[in-house]
MARMARGU-994133 format. One record per residue (C-alpha): residue number from 1; residue in three letters; x, y, z. Coordinates in Angstrom, 3 decimals, padded with zeros to 6 digits. Example, Ala and Ser with C-alpha at 12.3 -4.5 7.8 and 13.67 -1.06 7.14 Angstrom:
% MARMARGU-994133
 num residuo     east    north       up
   1     ALA  012.300 -004.500  007.800
   2     SER  013.670 -001.060  007.140
***
This chain:
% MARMARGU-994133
 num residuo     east    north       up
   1     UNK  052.767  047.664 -016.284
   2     UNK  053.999  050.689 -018.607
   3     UNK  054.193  052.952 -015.010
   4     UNK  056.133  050.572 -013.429
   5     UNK  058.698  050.180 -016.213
   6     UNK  059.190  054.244 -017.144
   7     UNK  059.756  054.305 -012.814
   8     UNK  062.206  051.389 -012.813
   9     UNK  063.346  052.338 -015.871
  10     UNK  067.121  053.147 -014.671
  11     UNK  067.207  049.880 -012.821
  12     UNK  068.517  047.971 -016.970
  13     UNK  071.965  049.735 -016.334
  14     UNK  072.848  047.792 -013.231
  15     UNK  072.092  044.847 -015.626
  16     UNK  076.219  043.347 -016.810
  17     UNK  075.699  041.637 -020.286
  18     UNK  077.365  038.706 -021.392
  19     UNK  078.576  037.216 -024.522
  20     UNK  077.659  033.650 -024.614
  21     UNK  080.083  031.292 -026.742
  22     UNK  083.001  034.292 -026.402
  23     UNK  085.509  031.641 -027.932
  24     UNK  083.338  032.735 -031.063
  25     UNK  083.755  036.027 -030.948
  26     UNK  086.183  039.369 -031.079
  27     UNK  085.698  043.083 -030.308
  28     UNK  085.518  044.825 -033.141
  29     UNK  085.124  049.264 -033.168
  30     UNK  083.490  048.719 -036.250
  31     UNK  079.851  047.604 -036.054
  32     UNK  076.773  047.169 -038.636
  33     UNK  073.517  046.788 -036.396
  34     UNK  070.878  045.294 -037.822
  35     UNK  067.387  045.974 -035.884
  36     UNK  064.181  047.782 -036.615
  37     UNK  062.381  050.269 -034.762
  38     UNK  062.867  050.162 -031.246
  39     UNK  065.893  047.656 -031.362
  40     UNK  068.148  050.012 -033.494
  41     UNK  067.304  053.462 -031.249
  42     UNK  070.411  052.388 -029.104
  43     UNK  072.465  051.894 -032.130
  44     UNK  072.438  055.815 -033.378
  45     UNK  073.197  056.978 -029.851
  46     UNK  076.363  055.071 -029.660
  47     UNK  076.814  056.392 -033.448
  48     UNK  076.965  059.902 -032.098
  49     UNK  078.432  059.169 -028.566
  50     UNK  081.412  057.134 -029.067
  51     UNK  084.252  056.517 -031.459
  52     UNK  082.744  053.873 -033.012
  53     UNK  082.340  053.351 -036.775
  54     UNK  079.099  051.927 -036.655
  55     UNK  075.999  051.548 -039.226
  56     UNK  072.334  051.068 -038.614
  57     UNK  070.842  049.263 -041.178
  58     UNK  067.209  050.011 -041.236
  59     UNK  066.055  046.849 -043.716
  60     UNK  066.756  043.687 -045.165
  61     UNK  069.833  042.465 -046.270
  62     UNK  072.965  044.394 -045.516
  63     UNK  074.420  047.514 -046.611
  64     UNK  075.220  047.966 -049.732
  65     UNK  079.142  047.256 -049.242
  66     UNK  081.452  044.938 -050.906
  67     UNK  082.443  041.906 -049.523
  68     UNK  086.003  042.548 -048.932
  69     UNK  084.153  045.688 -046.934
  70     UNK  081.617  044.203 -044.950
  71     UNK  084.403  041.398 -043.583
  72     UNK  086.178  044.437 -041.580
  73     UNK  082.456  045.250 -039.669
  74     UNK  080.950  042.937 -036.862
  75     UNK  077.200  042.113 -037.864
  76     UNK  075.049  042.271 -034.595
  77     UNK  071.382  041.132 -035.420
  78     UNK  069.743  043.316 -032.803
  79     UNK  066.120  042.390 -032.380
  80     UNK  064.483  042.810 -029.119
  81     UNK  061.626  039.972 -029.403
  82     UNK  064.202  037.686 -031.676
  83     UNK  061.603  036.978 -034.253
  84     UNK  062.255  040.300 -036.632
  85     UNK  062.247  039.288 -040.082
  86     UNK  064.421  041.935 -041.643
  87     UNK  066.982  040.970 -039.404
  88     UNK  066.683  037.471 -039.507
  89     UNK  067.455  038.002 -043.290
  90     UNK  070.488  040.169 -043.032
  91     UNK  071.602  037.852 -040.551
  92     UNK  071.143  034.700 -043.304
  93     UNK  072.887  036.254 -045.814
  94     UNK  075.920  037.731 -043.472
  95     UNK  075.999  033.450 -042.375
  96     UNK  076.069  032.487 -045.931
  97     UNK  079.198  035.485 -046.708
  98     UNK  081.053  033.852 -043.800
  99     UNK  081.030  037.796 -041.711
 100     UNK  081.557  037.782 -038.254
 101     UNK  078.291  037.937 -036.605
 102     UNK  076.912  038.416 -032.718
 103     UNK  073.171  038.047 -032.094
 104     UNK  071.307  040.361 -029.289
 105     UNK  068.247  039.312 -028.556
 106     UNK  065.708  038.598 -025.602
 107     UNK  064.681  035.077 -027.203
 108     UNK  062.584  034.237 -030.122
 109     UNK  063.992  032.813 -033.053
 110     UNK  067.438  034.588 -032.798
 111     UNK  068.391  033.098 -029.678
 112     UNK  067.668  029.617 -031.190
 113     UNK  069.701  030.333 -034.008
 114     UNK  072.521  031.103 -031.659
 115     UNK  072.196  028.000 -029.436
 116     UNK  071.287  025.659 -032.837
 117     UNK  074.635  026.946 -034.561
 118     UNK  077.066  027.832 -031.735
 119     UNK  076.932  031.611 -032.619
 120     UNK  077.905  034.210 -029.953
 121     UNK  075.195  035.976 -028.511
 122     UNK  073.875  038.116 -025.523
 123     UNK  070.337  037.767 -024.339
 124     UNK  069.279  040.645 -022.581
 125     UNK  066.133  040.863 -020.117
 126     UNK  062.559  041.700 -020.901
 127     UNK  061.379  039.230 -022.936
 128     UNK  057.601  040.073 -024.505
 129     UNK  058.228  043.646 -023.365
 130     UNK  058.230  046.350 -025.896
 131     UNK  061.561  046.647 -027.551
 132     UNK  061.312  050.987 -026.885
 133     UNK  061.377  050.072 -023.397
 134     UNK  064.220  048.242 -023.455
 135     UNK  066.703  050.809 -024.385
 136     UNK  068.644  050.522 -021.486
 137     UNK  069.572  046.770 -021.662
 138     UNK  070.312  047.513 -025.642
 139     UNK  073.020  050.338 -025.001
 140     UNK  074.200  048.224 -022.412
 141     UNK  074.483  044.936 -024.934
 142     UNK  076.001  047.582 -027.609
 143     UNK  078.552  048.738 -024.926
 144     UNK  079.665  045.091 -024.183
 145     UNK  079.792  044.003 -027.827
 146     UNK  082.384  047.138 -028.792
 147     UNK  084.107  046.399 -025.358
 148     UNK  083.868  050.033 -024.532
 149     UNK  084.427  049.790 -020.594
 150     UNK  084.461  053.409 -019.742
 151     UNK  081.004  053.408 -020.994
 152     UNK  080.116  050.325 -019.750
 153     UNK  081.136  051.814 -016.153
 154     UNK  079.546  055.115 -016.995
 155     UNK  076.388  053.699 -017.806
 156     UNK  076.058  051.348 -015.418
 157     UNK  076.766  054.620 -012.593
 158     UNK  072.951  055.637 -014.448
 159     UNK  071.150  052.729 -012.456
 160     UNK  071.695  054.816 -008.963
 161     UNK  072.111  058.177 -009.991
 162     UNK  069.253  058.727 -012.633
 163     UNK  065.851  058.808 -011.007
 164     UNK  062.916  058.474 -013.389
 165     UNK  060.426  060.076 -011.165
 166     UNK  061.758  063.237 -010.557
 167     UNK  060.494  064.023 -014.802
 168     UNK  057.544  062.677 -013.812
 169     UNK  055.787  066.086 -012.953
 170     UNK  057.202  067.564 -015.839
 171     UNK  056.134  065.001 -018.440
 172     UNK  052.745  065.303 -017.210
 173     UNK  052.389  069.367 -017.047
 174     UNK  054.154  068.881 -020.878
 175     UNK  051.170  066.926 -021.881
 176     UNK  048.720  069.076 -020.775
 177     UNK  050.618  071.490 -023.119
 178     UNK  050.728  069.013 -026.359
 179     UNK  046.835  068.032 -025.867
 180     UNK  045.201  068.303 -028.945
 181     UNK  048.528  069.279 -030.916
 182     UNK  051.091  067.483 -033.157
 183     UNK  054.625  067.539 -031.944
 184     UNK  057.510  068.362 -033.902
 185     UNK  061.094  067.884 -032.701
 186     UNK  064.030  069.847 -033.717
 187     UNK  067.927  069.539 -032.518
 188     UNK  071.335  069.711 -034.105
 189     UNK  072.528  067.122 -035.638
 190     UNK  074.364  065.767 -032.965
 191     UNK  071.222  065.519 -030.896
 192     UNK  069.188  063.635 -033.821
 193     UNK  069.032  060.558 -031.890
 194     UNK  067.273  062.179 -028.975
 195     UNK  064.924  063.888 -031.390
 196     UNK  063.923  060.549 -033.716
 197     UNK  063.221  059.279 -030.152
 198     UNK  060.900  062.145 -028.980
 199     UNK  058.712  061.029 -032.581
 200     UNK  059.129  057.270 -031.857
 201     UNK  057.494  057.846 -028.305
 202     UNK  054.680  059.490 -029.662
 203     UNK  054.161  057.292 -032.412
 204     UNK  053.898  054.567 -030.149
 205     UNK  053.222  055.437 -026.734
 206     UNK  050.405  057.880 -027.951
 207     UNK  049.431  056.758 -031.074
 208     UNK  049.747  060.559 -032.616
 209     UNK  051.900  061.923 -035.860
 210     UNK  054.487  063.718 -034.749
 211     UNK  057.841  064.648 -036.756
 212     UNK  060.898  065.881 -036.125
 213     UNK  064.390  067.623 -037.707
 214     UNK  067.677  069.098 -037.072
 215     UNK  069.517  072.343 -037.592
 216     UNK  071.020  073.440 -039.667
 217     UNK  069.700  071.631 -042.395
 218     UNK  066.111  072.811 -041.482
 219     UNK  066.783  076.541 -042.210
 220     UNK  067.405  075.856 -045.659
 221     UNK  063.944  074.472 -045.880
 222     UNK  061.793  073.685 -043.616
 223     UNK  061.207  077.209 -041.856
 224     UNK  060.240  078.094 -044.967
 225     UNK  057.161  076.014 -044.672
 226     UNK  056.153  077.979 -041.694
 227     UNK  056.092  081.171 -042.996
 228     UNK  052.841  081.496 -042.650
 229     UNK  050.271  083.669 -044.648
 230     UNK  046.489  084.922 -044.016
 231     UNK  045.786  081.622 -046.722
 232     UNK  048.177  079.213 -045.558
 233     UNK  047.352  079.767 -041.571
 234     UNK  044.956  076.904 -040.855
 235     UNK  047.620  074.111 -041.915
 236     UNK  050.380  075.479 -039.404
 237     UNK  047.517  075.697 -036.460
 238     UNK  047.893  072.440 -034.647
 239     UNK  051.862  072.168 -034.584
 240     UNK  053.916  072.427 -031.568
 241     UNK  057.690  072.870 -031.548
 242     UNK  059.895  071.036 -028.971
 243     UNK  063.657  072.481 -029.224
 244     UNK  065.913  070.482 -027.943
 245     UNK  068.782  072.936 -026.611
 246     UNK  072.581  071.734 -025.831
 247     UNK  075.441  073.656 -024.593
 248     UNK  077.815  071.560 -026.214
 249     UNK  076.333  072.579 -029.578
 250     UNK  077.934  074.616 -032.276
 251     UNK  077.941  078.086 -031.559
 252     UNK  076.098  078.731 -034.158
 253     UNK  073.430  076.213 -033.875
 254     UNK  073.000  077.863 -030.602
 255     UNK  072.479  081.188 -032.109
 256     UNK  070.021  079.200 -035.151
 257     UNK  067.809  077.811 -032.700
 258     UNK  067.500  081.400 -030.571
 259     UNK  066.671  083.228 -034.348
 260     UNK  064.692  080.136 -035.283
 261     UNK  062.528  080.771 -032.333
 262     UNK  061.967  084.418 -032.730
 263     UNK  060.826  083.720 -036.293
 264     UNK  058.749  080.982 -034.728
 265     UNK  057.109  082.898 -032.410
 266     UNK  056.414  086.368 -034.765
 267     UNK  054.346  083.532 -036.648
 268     UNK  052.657  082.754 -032.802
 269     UNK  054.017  079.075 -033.389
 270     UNK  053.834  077.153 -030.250
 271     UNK  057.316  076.284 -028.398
 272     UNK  058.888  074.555 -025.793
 273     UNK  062.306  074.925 -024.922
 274     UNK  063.950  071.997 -023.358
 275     UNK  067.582  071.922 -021.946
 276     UNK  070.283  068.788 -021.992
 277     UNK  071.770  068.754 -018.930
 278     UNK  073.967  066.030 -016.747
 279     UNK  077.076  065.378 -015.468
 280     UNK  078.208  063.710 -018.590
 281     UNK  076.704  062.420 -021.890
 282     UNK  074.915  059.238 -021.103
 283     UNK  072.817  061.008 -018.089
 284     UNK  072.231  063.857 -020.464
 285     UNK  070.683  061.488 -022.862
 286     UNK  068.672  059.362 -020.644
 287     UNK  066.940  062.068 -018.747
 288     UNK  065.885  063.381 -021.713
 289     UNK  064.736  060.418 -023.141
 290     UNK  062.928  059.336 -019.950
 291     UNK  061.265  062.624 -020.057
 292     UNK  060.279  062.112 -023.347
 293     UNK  058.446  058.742 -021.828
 294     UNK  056.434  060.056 -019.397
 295     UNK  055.328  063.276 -021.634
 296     UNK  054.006  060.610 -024.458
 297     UNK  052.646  058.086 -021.447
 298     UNK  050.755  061.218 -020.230
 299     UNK  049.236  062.340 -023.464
 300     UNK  048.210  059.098 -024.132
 301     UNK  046.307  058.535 -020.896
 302     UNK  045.111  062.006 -021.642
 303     UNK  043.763  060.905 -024.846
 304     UNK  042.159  057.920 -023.144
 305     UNK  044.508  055.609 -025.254
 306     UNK  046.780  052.148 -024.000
 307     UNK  050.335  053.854 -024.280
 308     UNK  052.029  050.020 -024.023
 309     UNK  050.474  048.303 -026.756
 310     UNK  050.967  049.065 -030.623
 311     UNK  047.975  047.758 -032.521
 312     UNK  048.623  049.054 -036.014
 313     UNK  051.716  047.667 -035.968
 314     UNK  050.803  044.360 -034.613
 315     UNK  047.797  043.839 -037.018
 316     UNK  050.734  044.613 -040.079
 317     UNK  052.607  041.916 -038.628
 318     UNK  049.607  039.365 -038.966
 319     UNK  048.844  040.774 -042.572
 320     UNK  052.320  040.510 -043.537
 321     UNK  053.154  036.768 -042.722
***
């Protein structure tokens, strides 16, 4: 099923969201998303790609902000199953401060909320999928809930002119490459999103550690942890740098990733150098991130491991209730 969905994966921008009891609800630029794991990637890509002032909140409750504060920011609940419990908290208490609130959700318990108390919502598609495969109906909700239509039209341009398969043969010859290694991501800060998402996939698609960072923060530390000695050699051995390079970038970033590198590689670290490219920002970031599906799909069936399912996780949940 996982194959099918990384090949049709472009196919969730022709999808047009809609907000379900609108006379409830008003556009606001200024957004606090609350969704874990893959229900909040979308969130920190629109952070980074738009004008919004938006928040992912990673936990329960809301952010610590005043009430006079959190009245000027929309509250989306943003779970992809519906049945999150940190968000189904933060949602409570945002109900009980009287905040304007929008619930996206594929069903679950959110979507009952909605219906039960005439709350505006959008259900988006793939109900008891995996919310990281869903990222594409979650931008697209995100889009629709800031009414940003340029990006809304943008996006939706993705579902015919971003092929899936054509990183197919790449994320497959990548995996090869990571076999038996533990990834680490690094991009500027701008690019943190993709990164984060490049750890997430192998987290959960492969079931490996992997870790990631962003420049230039990580030449005031860690590359110090890589300067490796004759005695210190044997904990560096299995890592594998991914750089994540953007033309867009800082100057100087640019030239901190080349030197970065060239330390890198005096210490023979491992690296791949990967390039953003696309007509504009939204293909730039889904190629990449579609990429970073199939590499992790790959690795996992090279591993002999299920990349769809999430075990660990799923046994927490049962321990938790």
């Amino acid at each position: 099923m996982m194959l099918e969905d990384l090949k049709n994966f472009a196919e969730q921008f022709a999808w047009d969201p809609k907000i379900i009891n609108r006379k409830k609800f008003k556009t606001n630029r200024k957004m606090i998303v609350l969704g874990m794991g893959g229900s909040n990637h979308a969130t920190e890509l629109l952070a980074e790609q738009t004008n919004l002032s938006i928040i992912a909140h990673r936990n329960y409750g809301l952010p610590k902000l005043s009430d006079k504060e959190l009245k000027e920011y929309l509250i989306v609940a943003d779970s992809f199953s519906g049945n999150t419990e940190e968000v189904i908290d933060g949602l409570k208490l945002a109900l009980n401060k009287k905040l304007k609130v929008l619930i996206i959700a594929t069903g679950g318990r959110l979507i009952r909320l909605a219906k039960t108390k005439d709350l505006p919502y959008i259900q988006i598609p793939g109900q008891g999928g995996q919310p990281r495969l869903g990222l594409g109906w979650q931008t697209r909700a995100l889009l629709k809930a800031a009414g940003l239509t340029q990006d809304l039209k943008e996006t939706k341009e993705l579902a015919t002119s971003l092929k899936s398969t054509i990183y197919q043969k790449q994320g497959e010859k990548l995996a090869r490459q990571l076999k038996n290694k533990v990834p680490i991501i690094y991009s500027s800060k701008v690019n943190r999103p993709l990164a984060y998402n490049w750890k997430i996939k192998f987290n959960e698609n492969t079931k490996i550690p992997a870790f990631y960072n962003v420049f230039p923060e990580l030449n005031h530390n860690e590359i110090n942890g890589f300067d490796i000695t004759q005695t210190t050699k044997q904990l560096s051995k299995n890592y594998y740098f991914i750089f994540l390079e953007d033309k867009t970038d800082h100057p100087h970033i640019q030239k901190r990733m080349q030197i970065t590198k060239k330390l890198y590689r005096a210490k023979k670290l491992p690296i791949i150098t990967l390039s953003l490219k696309g007509k504009n920002a939204w293909y730039k970031t889904f190629s990449n991130l579609i990429l970073a599906d199939w590499v992790s799909f790959y690795l996992a069936k090279n591993y002999g491991i299920d990349p769809e399912t999430v075990p660990m996780i799923e046994r927490l949940k049962k321990l938790i209730k």
